[in-house]
C-alpha positions, 0 to 999 in steps of 0.5 A, a space after each residue: 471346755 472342749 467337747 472330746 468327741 467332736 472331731 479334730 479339726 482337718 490337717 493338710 493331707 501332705 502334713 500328715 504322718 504314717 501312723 495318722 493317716 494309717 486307718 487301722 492297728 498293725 500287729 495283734 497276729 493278723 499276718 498268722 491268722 492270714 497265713 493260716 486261713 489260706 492254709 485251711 483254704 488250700 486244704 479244703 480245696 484239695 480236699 474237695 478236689 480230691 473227692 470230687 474228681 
């Protein structure tokens, strides 16, 4: 019986496909939540600026 958590045996990089060399998940909402932290950082800056100068 094989071990599950022993690593998979190396694959010639060229063979790979996307989804196999891709090291993480897509999806889930992270490109709102970057474009909402940019957008709360842009504020923050011009909030600051304002008080500032």
């Amino acid at each position: 019986m094989m071990d599950k958590t022993a690593p998979m045996p190396a694959k010639d990089p060229e063979a790979l496909s996307t989804n196999e060399v891709r090291q993480g998940e897509t999806g889930h909402g992270v490109r709102y939540m970057l474009i909402f932290s940019l957008g709360a950082a842009v504020v923050a800056l011009a909030a600051a600026w304002v008080f500032v100068v």
